[in-house]
C-alpha positions as CSV (number, residue, x, y, z in Angstrom):
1,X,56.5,-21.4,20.7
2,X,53.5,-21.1,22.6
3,X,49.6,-23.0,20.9
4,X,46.6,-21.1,21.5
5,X,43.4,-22.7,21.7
6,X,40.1,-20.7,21.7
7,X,36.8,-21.8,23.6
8,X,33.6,-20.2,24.8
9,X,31.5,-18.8,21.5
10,X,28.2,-20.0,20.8
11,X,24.8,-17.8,19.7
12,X,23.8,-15.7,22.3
13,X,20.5,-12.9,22.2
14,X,21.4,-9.2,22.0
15,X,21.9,-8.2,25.8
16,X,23.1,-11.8,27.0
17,X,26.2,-13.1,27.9
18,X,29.7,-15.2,27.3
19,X,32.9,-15.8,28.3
20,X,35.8,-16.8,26.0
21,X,38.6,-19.1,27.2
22,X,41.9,-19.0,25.8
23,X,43.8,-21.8,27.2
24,X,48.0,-21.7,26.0
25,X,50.4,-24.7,25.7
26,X,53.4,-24.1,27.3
27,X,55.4,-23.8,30.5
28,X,56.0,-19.6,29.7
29,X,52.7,-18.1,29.6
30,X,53.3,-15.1,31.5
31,X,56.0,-13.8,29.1
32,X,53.0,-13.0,26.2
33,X,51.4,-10.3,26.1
34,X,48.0,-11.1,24.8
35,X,45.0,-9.9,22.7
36,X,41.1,-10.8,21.8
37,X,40.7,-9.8,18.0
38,X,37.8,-10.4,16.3
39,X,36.7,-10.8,11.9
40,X,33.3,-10.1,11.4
41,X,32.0,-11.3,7.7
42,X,33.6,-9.8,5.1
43,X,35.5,-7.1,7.2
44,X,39.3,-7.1,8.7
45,X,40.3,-8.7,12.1
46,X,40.1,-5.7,14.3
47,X,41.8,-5.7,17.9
48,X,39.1,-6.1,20.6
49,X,41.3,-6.3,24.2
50,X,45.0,-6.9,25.5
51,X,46.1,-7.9,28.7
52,X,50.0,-7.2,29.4
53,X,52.5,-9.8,30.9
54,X,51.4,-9.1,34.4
55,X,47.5,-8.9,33.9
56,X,47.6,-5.4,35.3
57,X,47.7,-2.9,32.2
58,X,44.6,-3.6,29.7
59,X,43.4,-1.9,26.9
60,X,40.1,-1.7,24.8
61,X,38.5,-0.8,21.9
62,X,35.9,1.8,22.4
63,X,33.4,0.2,21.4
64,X,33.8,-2.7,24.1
65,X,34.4,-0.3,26.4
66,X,32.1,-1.0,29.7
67,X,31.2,-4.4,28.3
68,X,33.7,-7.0,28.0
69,X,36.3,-7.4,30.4
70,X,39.7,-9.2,29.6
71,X,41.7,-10.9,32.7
72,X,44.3,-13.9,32.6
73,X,45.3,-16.3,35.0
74,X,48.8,-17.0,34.4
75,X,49.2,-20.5,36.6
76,X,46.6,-21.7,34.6
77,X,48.2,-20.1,31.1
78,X,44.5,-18.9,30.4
79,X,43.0,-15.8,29.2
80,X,39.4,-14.8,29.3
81,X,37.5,-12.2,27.5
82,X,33.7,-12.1,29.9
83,X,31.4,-10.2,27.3
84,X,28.5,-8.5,28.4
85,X,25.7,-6.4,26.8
86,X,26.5,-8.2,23.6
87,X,25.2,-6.6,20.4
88,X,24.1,-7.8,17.3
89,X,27.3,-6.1,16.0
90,X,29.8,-8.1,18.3
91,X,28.9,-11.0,15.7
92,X,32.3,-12.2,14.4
93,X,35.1,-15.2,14.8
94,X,37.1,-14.0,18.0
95,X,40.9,-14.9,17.7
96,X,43.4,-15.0,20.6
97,X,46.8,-13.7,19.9
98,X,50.4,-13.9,21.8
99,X,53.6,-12.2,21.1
100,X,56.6,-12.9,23.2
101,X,57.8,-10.2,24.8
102,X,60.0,-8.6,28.0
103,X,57.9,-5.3,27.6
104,X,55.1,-5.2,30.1
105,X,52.7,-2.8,27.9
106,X,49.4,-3.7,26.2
107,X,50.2,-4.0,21.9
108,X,46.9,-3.5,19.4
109,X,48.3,-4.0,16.5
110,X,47.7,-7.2,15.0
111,X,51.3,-7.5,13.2
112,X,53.1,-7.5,16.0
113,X,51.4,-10.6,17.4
114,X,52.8,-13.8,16.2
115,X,50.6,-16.5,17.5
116,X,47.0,-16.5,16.6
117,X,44.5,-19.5,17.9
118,X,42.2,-20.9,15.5
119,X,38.9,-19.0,16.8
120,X,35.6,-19.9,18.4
121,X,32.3,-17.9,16.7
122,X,29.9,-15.5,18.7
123,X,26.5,-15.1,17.3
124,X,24.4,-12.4,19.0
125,X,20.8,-12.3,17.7
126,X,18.6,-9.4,17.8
């Protein structure tokens, strides 16, 4: 089992900046592939970013595309998501995920991820 702990959010103005931490208990870190997903008010938790095993492969949704930037570090079991350009609409509770897994691709799909952290909030004012 692997314990995900979120860190980073806060409220930031439209065009600013933040980095989210997501530090992982654990001496098997770089056998999860791993994921940023975010739940705005009232709406679904939608993927954001995923990293594969190696750190290599990522993926985004489009419309993070050019913005926010995922990387981990596995000796220090830690992902990051750096978010740039933040919107008004990139309000939401951002959630790390981990599944375990031998495949060294990027997964979207929130149901295949069975570890979730308990989320840090970004604010982005207008």
């Amino acid at each position: 089992q692997v314990q995900l702990v979120e860190s980073g959010g806060g409220l930031v103005q439209a065009g600013g900046s933040l980095r989210l931490s997501c530090a992982a208990s654990g001496r098997t870190f770089n056998q999860y592939r791993m994921a940023w997903f975010r739940q705005g008010p009232g709406k679904e938790r939608d993927f954001v970013a995923g990293i594969a095993l190696s750190g290599v492969r990522t993926y985004y949704t489009d419309s993070v595309k050019g913005r926010f930037i995922i990387s981990r570090d596995n000796a220090k079991n830690t992902m990051y998501l750096q978010m740039n350009s933040l919107k008004p609409e990139d309000t939401a509770d951002y959630y790390c995920a981990a599944d375990r897994s031998y495949s060294n691709s990027v997964l979207t799909t929130k149901e295949g991820y069975d570890y979730w952290g308990q989320g840090t909030q970004v604010t982005v004012s207008s």
